[in-house]
Structures are given as C-alpha cells and as structure tokens.
Chimera marker file (.cmm) of the C-alpha trace (Angstrom):
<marker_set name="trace">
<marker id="1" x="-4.904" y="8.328" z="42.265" r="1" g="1" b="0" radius="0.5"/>
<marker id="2" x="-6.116" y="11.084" z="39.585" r="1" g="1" b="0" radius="0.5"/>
<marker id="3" x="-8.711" y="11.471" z="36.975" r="1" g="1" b="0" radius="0.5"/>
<marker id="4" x="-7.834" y="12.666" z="33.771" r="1" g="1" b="0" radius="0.5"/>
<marker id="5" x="-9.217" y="16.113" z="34.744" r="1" g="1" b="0" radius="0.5"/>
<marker id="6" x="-7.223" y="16.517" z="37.875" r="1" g="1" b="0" radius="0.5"/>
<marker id="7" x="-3.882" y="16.012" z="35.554" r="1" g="1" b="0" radius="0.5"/>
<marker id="8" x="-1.710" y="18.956" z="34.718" r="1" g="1" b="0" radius="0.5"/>
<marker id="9" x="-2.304" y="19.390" z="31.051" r="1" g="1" b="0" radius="0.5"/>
<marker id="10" x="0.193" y="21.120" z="28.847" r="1" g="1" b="0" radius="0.5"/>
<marker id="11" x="-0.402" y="22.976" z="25.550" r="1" g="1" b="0" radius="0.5"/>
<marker id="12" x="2.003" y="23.046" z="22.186" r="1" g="1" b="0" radius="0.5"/>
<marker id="13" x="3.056" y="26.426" z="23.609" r="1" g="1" b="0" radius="0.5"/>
<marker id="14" x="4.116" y="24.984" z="27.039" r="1" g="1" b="0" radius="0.5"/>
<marker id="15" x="5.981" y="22.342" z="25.717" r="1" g="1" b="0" radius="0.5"/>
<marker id="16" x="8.013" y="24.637" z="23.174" r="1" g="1" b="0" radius="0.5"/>
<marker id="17" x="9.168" y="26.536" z="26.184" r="1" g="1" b="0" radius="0.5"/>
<marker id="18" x="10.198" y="23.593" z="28.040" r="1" g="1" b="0" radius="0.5"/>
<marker id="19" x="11.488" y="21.147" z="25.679" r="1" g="1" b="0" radius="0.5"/>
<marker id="20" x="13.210" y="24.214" z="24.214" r="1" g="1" b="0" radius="0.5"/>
<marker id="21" x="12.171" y="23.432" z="20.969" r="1" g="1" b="0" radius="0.5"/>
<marker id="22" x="10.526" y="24.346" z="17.966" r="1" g="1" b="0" radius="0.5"/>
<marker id="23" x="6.906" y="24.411" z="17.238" r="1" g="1" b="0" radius="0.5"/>
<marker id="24" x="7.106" y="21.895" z="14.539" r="1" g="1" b="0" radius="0.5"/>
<marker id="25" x="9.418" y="20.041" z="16.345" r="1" g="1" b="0" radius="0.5"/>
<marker id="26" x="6.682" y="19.283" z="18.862" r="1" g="1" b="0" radius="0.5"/>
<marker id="27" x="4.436" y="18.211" z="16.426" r="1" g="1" b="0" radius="0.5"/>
<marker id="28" x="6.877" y="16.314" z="15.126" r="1" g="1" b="0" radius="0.5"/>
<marker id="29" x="6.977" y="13.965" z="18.435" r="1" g="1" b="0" radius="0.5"/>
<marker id="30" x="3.289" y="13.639" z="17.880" r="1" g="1" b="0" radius="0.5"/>
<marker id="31" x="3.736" y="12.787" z="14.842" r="1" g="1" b="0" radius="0.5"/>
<marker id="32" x="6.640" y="9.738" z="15.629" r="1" g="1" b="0" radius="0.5"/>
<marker id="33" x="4.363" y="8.477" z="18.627" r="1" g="1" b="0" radius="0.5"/>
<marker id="34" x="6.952" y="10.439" z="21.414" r="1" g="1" b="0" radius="0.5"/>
<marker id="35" x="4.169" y="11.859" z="22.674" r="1" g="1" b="0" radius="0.5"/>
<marker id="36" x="0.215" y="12.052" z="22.482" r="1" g="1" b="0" radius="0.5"/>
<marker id="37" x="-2.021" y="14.954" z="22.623" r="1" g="1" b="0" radius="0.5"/>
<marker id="38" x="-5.903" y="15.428" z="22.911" r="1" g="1" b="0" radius="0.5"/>
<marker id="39" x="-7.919" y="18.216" z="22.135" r="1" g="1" b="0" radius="0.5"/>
<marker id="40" x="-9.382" y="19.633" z="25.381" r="1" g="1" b="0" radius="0.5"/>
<marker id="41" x="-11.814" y="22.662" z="25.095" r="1" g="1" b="0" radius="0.5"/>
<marker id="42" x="-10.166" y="22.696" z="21.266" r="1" g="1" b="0" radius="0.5"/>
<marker id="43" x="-6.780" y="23.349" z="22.162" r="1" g="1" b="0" radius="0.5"/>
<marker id="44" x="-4.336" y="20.323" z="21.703" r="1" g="1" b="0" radius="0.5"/>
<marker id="45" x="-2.553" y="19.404" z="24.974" r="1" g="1" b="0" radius="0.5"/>
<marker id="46" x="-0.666" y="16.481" z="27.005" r="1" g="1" b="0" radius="0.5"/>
<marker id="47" x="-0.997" y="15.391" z="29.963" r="1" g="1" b="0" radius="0.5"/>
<marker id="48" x="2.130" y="16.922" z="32.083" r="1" g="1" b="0" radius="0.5"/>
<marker id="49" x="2.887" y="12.999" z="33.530" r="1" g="1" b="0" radius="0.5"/>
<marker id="50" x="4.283" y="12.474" z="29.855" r="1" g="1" b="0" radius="0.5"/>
<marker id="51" x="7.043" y="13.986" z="30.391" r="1" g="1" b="0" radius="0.5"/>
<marker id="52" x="9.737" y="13.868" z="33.291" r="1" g="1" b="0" radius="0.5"/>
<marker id="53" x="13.169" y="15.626" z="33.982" r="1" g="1" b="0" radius="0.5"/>
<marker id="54" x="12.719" y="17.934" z="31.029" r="1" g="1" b="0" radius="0.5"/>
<marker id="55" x="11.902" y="15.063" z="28.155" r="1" g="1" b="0" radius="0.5"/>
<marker id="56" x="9.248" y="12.959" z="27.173" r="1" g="1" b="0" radius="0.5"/>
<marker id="57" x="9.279" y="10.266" z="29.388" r="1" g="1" b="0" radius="0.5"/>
<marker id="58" x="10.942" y="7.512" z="27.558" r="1" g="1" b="0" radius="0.5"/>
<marker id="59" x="9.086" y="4.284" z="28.039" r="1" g="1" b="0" radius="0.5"/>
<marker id="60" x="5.909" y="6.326" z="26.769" r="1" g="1" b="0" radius="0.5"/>
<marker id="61" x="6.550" y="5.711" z="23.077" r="1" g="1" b="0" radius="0.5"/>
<marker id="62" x="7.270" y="2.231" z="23.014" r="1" g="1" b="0" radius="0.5"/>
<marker id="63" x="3.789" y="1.566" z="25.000" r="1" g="1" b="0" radius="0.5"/>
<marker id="64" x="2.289" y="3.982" z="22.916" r="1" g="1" b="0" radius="0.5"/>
<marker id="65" x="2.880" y="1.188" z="20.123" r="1" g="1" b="0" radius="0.5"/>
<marker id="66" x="1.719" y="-1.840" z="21.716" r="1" g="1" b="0" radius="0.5"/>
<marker id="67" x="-1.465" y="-0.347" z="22.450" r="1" g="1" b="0" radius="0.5"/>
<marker id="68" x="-1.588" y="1.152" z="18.562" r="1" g="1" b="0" radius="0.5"/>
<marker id="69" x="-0.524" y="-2.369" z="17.639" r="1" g="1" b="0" radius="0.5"/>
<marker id="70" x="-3.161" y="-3.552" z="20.293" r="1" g="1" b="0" radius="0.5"/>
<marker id="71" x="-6.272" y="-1.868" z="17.982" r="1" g="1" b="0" radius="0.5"/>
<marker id="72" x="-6.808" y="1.287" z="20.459" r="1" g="1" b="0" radius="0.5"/>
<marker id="73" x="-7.276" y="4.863" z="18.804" r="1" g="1" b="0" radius="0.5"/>
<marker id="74" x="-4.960" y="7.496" z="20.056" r="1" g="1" b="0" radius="0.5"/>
<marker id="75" x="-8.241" y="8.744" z="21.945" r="1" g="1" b="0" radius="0.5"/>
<marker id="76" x="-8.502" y="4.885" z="23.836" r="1" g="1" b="0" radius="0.5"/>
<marker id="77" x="-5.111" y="4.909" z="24.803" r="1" g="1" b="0" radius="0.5"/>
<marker id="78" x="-5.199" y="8.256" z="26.209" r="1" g="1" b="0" radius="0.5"/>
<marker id="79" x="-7.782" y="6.892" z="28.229" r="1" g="1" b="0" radius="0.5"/>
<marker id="80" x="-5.906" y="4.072" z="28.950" r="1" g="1" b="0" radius="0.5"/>
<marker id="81" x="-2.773" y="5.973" z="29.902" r="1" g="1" b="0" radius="0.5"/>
<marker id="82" x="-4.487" y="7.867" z="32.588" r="1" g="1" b="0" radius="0.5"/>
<marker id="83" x="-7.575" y="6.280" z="33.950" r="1" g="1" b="0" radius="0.5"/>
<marker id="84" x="-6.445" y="3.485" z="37.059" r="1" g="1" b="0" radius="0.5"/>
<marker id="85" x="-5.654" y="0.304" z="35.570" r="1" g="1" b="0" radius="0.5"/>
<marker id="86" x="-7.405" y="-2.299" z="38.482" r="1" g="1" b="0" radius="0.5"/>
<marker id="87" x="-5.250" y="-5.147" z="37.031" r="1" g="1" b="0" radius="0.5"/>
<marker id="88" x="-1.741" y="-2.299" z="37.592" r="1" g="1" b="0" radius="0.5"/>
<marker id="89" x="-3.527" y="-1.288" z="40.882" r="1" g="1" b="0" radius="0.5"/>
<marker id="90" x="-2.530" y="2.108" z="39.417" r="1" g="1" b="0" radius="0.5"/>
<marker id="91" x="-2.830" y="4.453" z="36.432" r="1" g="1" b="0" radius="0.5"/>
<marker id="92" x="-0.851" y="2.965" z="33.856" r="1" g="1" b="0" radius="0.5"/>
<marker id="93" x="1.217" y="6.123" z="33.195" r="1" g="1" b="0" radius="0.5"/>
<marker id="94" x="2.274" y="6.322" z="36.899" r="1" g="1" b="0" radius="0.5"/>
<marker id="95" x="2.982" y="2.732" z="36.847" r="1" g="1" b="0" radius="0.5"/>
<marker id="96" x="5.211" y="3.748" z="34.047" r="1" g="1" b="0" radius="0.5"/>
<marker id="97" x="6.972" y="6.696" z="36.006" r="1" g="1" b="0" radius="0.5"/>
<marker id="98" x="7.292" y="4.247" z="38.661" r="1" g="1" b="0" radius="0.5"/>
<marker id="99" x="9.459" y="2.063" z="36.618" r="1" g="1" b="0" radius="0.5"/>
<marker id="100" x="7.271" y="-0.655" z="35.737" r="1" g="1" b="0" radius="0.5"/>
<marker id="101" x="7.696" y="-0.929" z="31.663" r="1" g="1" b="0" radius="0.5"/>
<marker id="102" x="7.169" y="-4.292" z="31.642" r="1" g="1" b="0" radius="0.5"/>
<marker id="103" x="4.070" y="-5.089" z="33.867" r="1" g="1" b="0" radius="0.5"/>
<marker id="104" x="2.609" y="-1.748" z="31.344" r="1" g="1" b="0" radius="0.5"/>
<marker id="105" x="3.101" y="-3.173" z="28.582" r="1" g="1" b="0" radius="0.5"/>
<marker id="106" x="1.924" y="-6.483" z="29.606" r="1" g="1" b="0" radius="0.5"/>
<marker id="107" x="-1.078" y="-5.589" z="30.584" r="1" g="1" b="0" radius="0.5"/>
<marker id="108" x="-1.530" y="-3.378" z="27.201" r="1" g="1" b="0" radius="0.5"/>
<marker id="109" x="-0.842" y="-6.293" z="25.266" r="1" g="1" b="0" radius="0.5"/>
<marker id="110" x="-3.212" y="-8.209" z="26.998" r="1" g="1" b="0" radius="0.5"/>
<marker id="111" x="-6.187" y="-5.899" z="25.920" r="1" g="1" b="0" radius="0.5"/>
<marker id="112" x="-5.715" y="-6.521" z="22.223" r="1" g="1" b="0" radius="0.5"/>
<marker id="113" x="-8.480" y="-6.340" z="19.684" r="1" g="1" b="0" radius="0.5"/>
<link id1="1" id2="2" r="1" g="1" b="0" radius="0.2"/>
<link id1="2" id2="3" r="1" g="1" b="0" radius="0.2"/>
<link id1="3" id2="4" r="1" g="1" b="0" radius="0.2"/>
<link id1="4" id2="5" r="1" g="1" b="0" radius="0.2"/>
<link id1="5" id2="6" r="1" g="1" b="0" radius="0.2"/>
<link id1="6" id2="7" r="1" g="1" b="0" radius="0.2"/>
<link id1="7" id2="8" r="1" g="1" b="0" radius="0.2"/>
<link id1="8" id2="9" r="1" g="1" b="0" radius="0.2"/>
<link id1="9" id2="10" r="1" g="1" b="0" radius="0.2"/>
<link id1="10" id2="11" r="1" g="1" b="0" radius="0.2"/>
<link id1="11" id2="12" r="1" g="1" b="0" radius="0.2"/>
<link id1="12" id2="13" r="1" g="1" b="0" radius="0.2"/>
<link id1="13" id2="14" r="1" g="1" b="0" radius="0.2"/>
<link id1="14" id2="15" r="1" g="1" b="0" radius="0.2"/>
<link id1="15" id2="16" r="1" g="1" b="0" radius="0.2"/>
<link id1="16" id2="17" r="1" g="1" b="0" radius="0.2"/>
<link id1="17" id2="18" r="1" g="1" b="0" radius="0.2"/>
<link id1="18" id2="19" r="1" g="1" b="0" radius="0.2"/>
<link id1="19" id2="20" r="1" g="1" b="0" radius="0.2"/>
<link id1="20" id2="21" r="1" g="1" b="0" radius="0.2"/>
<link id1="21" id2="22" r="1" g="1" b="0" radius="0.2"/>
<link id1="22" id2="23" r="1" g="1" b="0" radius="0.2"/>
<link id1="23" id2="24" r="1" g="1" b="0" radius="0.2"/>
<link id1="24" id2="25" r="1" g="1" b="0" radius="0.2"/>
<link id1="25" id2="26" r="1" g="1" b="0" radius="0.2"/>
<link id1="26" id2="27" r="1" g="1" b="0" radius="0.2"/>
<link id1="27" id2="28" r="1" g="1" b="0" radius="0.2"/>
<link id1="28" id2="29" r="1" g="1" b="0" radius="0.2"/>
<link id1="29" id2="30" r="1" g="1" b="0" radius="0.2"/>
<link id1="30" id2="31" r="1" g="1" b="0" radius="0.2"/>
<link id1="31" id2="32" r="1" g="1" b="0" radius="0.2"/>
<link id1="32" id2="33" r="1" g="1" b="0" radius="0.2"/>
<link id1="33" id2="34" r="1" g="1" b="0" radius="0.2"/>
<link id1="34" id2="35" r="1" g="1" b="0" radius="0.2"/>
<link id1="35" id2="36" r="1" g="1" b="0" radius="0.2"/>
<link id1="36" id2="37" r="1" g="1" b="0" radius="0.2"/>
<link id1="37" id2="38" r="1" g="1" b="0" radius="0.2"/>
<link id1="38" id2="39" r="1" g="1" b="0" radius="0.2"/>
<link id1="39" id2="40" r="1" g="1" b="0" radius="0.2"/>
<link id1="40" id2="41" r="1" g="1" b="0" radius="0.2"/>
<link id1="41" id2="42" r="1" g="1" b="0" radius="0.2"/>
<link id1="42" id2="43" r="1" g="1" b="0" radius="0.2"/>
<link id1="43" id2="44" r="1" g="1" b="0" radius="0.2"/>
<link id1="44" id2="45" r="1" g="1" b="0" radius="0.2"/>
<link id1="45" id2="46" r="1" g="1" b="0" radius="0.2"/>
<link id1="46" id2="47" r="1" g="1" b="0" radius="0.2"/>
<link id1="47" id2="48" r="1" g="1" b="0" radius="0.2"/>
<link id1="48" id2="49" r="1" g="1" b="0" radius="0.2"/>
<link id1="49" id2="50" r="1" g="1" b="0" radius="0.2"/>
<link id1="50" id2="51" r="1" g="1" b="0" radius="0.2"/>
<link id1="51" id2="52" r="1" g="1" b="0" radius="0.2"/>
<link id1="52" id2="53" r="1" g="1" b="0" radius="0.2"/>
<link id1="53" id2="54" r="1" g="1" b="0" radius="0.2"/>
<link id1="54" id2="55" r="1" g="1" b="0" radius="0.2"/>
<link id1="55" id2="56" r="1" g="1" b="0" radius="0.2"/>
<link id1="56" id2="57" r="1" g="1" b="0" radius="0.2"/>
<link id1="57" id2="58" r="1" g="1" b="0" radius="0.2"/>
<link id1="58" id2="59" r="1" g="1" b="0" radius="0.2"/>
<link id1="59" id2="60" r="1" g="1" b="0" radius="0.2"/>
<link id1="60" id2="61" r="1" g="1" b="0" radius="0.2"/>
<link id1="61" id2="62" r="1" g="1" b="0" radius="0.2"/>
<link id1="62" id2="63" r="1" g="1" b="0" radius="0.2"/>
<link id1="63" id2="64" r="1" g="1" b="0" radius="0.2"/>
<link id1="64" id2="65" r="1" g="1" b="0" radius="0.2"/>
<link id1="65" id2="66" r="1" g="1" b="0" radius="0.2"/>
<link id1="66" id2="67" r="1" g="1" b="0" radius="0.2"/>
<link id1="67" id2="68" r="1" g="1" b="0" radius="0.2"/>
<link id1="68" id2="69" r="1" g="1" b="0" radius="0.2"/>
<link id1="69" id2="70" r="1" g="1" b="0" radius="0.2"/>
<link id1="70" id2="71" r="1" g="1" b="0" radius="0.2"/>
<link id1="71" id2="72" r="1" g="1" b="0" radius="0.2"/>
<link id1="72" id2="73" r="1" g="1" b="0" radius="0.2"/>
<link id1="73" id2="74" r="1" g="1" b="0" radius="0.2"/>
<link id1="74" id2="75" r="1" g="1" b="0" radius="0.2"/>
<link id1="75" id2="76" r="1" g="1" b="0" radius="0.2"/>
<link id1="76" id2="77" r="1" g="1" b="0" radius="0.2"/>
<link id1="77" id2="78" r="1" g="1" b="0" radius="0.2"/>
<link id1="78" id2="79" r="1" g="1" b="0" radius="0.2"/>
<link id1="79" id2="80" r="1" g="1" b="0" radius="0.2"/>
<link id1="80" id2="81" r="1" g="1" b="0" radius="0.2"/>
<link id1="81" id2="82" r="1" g="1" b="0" radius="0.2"/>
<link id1="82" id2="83" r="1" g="1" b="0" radius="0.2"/>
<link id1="83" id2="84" r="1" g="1" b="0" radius="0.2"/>
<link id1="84" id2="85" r="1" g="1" b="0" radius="0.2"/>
<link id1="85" id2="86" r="1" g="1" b="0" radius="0.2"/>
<link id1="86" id2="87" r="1" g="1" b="0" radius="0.2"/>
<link id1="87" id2="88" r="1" g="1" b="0" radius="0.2"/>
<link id1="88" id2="89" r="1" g="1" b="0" radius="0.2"/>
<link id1="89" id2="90" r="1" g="1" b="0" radius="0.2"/>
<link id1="90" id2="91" r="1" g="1" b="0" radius="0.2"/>
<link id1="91" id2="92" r="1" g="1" b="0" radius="0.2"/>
<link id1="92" id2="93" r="1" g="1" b="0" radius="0.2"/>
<link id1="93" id2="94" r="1" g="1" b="0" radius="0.2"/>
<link id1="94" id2="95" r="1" g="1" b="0" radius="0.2"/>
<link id1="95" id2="96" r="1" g="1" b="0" radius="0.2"/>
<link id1="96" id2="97" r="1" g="1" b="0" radius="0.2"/>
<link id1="97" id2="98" r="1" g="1" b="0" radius="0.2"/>
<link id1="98" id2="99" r="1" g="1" b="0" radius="0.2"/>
<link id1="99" id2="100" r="1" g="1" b="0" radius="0.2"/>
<link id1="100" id2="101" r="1" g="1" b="0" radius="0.2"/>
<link id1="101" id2="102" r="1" g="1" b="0" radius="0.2"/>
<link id1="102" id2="103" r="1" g="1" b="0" radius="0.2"/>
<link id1="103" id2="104" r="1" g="1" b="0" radius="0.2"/>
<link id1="104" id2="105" r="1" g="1" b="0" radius="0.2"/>
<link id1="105" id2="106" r="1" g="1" b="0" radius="0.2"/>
<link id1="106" id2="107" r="1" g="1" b="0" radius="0.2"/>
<link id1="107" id2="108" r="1" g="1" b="0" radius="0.2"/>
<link id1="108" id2="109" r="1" g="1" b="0" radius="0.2"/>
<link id1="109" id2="110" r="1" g="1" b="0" radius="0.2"/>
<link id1="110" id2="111" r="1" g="1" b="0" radius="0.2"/>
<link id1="111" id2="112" r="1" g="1" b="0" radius="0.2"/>
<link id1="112" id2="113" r="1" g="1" b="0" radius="0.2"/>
</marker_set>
C-alpha cells in the first residue's frame, strides 16, 4: 500500500505527451470529471494510477460522480481515491484497477453527506 506522496504524479505536460492530445483537451477531461487533478507545489497534476494502458482509467469517472453526488470536494475525493480504504482493505483507486467497480462505488456511496 502507498501514500499519496509515494504515487507517481503526472503534470498537464505529461499527460499531453501521452494521451497524445491537446493541452485543452486535457483540461477538458478535468473539466467532464475523466480525470482529477490537484495542485502539488502549484503545479496541477494526477496521480499516474488514473490512468492505465494509455487512457484514463475508465471506471474513474463514474466514481468520480458518486462521490461528487456523495457531498465530497474534488480535494476529499482525491483523498479518498488514494488514501487505504479499511472497509476496501485497499486504496480505493487500486481496488478500482483491480476490477472492483462495484464494491468502490459502494463503499463511496455509503459515505454520503
């Protein structure tokens, strides 16, 4: 299990290389919940475990809204995303890589407001 800090982060610039997109385009999946970014040390980044085989990992934006429907800020679900879960016995993102939409979202759902 990681922290937060011990996550790959990637910046805007990273991600135009690898999505092989624009610049606005990848603002533009901030923007439509594809992906989230934080400011760390005031440059705007995501956490590397967002995306997987070359794309934003696809179960990410449909959690993203049940913990926006849920009441959390984009900053508390970052958190949420990345910190170990004790209930998913697991970071929740992981638990997402590892196939386990459901039991995420669950969970997230369970934390409402």
């Amino acid at each position: 299990m990681s922290s937060p800090a011990d996550r790959e982060w990637l910046t805007v610039p990273d991600l135009v290389e690898m999505l092989g997109v624009s610049t606005s385009r990848v603002r533009r999946l901030f923007e439509d919940r594809i992906l989230l970014a934080e400011r760390r040390d005031g440059v705007l980044r995501v956490p590397a475990d967002f995306l997987k085989d070359g794309e934003p990992l696809h179960e990410l934006r449909g959690t993203l809204m049940v913990l926006a429907d849920a009441g959390f800020s984009d900053e508390e679900a970052m958190h949420w995303l990345l910190d170990e879960d004790e209930i998913l016995g697991a970071a929740p993102i992981d638990a997402l890589r590892q196939g386990r939409k459901s039991e995420v979202r669950r969970v997230a759902q369970s934390l409402a407001f």
